[in-house]
C-alpha positions as CSV (number, residue, x, y, z in Angstrom):
1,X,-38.7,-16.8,46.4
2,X,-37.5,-12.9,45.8
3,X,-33.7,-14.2,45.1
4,X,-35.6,-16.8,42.5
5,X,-37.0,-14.0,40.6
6,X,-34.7,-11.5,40.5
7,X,-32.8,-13.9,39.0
8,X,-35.4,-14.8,36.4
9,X,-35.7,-11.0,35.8
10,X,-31.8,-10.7,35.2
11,X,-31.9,-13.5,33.0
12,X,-34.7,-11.9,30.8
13,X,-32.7,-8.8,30.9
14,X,-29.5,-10.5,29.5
15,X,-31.5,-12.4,26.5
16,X,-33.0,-9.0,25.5
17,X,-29.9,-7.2,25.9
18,X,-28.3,-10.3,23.1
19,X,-30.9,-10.4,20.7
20,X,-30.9,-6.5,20.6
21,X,-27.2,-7.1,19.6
22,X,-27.9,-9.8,17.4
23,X,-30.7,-7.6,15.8
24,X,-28.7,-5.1,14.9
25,X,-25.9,-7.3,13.8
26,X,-28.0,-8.8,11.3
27,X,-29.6,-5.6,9.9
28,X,-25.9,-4.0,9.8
29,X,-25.5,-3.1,5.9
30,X,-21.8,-2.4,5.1
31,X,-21.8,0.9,2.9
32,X,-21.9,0.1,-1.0
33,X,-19.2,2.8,-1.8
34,X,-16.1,3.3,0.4
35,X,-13.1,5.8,0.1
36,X,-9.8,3.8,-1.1
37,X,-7.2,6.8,-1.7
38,X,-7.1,9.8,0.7
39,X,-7.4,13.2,0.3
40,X,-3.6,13.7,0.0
41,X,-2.9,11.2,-2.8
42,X,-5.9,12.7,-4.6
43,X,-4.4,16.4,-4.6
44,X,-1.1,14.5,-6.0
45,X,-2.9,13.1,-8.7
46,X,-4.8,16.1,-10.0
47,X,-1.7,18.4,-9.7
48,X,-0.1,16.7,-12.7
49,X,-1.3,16.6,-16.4
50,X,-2.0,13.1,-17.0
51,X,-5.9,12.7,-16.1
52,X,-6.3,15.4,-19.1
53,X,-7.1,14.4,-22.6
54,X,-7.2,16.4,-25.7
55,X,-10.2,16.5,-28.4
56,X,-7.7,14.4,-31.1
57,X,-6.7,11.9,-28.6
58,X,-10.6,10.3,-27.3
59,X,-10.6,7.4,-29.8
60,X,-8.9,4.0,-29.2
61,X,-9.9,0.3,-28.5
62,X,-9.1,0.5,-25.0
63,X,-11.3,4.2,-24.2
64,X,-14.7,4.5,-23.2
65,X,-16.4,8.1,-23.4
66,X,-19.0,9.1,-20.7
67,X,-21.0,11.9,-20.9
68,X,-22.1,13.1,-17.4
69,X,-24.5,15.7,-18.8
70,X,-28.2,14.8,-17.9
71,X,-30.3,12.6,-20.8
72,X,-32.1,15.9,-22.6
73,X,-28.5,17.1,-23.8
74,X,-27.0,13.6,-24.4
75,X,-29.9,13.0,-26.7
76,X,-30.1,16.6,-28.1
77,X,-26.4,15.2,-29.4
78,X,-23.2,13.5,-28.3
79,X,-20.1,12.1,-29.2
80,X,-19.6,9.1,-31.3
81,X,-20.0,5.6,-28.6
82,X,-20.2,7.7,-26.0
83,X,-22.9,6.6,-22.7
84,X,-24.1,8.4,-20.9
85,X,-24.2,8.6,-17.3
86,X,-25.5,11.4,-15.3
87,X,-23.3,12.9,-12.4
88,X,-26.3,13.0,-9.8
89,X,-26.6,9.4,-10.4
90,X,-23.4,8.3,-11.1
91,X,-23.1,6.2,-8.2
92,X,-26.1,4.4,-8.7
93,X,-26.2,0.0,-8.8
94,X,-26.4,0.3,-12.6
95,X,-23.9,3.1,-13.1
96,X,-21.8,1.5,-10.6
97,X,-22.4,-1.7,-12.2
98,X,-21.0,0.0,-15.7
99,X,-18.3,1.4,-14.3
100,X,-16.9,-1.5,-12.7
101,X,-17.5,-4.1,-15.5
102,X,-15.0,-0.9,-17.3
103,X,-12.2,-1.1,-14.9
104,X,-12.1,-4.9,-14.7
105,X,-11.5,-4.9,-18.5
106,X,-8.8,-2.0,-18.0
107,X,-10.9,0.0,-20.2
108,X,-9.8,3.7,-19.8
109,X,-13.2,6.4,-18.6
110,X,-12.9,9.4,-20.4
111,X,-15.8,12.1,-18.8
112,X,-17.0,15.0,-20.9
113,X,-19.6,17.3,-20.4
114,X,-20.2,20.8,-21.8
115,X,-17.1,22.1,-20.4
116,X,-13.9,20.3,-18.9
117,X,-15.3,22.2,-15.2
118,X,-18.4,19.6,-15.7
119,X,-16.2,16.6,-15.4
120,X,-14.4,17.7,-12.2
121,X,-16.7,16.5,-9.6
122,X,-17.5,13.0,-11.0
123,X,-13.6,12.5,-11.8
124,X,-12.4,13.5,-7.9
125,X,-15.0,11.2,-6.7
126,X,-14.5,8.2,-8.8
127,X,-10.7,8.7,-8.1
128,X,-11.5,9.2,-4.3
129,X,-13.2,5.6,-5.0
130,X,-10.4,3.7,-6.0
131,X,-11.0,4.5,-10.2
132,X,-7.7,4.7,-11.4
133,X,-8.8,4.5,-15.3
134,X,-10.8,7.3,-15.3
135,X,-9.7,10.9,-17.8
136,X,-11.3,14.0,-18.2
137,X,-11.7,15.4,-21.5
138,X,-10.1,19.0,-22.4
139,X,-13.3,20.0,-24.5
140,X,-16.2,21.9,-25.1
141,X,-19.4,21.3,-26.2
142,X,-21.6,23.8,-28.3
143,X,-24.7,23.6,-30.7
144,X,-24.9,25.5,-34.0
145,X,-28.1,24.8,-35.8
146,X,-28.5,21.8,-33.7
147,X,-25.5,20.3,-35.1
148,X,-23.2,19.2,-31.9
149,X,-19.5,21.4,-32.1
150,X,-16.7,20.2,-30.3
151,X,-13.7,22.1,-29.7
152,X,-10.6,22.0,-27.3
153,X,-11.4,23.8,-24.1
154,X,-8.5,26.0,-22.6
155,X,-7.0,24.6,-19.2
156,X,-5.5,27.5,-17.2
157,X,-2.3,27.4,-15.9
158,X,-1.6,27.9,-12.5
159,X,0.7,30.9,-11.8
160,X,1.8,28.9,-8.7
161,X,3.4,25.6,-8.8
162,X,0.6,23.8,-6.8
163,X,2.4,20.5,-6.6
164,X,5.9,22.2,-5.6
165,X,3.5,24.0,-2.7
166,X,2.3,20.7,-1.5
167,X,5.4,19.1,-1.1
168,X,6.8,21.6,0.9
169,X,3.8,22.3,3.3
170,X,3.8,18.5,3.8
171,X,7.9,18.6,4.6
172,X,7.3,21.7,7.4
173,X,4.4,19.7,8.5
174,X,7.0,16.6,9.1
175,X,9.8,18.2,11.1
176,X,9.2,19.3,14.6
177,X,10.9,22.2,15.2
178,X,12.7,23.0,18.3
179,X,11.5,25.5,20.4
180,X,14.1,28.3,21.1
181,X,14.6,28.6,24.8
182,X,13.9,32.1,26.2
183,X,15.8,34.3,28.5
184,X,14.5,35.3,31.7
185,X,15.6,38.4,33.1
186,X,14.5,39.5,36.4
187,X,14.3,43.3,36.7
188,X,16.9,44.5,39.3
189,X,15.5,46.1,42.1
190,X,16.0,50.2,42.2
191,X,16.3,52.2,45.0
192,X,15.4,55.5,45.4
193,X,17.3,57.4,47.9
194,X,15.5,60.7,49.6
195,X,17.4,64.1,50.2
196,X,17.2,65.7,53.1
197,X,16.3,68.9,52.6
198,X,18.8,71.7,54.4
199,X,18.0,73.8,57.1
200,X,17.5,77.2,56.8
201,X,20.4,79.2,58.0
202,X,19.6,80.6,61.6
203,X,20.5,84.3,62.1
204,X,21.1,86.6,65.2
205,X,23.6,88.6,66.6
């Protein structure tokens, strides 16, 4: 009678233990937003020039403008066909949504804000995400009498080549180097030899 339930018990322990796995099977939400490109091919991509586009060169069939500044300044004024989509909630269902429906008809993002620095967040992210079309606009953003003026922002040029830098820290990080073998030399042993000290001279007839 004991042996009969201790087995039952052992069975009610095993069909708890399954649906607890099954439970949380079930709820398991894969994550809407996952990383495709690493942190070293991002750093390649932003060391070059290409992701940058000047104030004459935002207009074209295939280019989309997004403003990530927040819906007071986009309404306050903005550039022509421009949306707007705020960084905090640029990876939202809608936003995300918009900028999907935008790479699956190879339409290029170009972000703005007031300065290029606005734009550099949401561009590292989306690129982090697998957003290959996606630009960032050299420009800046003023108001003069409420009128919206926009004019080429200066990017500063590194002093350093950053690229060059990577390329070699990721070489010396490749090759193992060879530890030199070190020479062990055992002290000799000194020895130290007492004097014997001389007698005094004896005297007497």
């Amino acid at each position: 009678m004991k042996e009969l339930e201790k087995t039952k018990r052992i069975s009610i322990a095993g069909v708890i233990s399954i649906l607890v796995v099954l439970i949380a099977v079930l709820s398991y939400k894969k994550p809407k937003h996952l990383y495709v490109n690493n942190s070293k091919t991002t750093l390649e991509t932003i060391t070059t020039n290409n992701h940058f586009v000047a104030l004459d060169a935002l207009k074209g069939n295939d280019v989309v403008l997004v403003d990530v500044r927040n819906q007071f300044e986009f309404d306050k004024g903005h550039l022509e066909n421009a949306i707007n989509i705020y960084t905090p909630e640029i990876l939202s269902d809608k936003n995300t949504s918009i900028l999907n429906n935008l790479k699956n008809n190879n339409k290029t993002i170009i972000l703005y804000g007031t300065t290029t620095n606005d734009v550099t967040v949401p561009f590292l992210l989306l690129t982090q995400l697998g957003y290959s079309n996606v630009k960032m606009a050299t420009i800046k953003n003023s108001y003069y009498q409420n009128q919206l003026i926009t004019i080429n922002d200066t990017i500063e040029k590194p002093i350093a080549d950053i690229k060059a830098f990577i390329d070699e820290s990721i070489k010396k990080a490749a090759t193992i180097e060879k530890p030199i073998p070190v020479k062990v030399v055992t002290p000799k042993k000194v020895i130290t030899v007492e004097k014997k000290k001389k007698k005094p001279a004896e005297g007497g007839c």
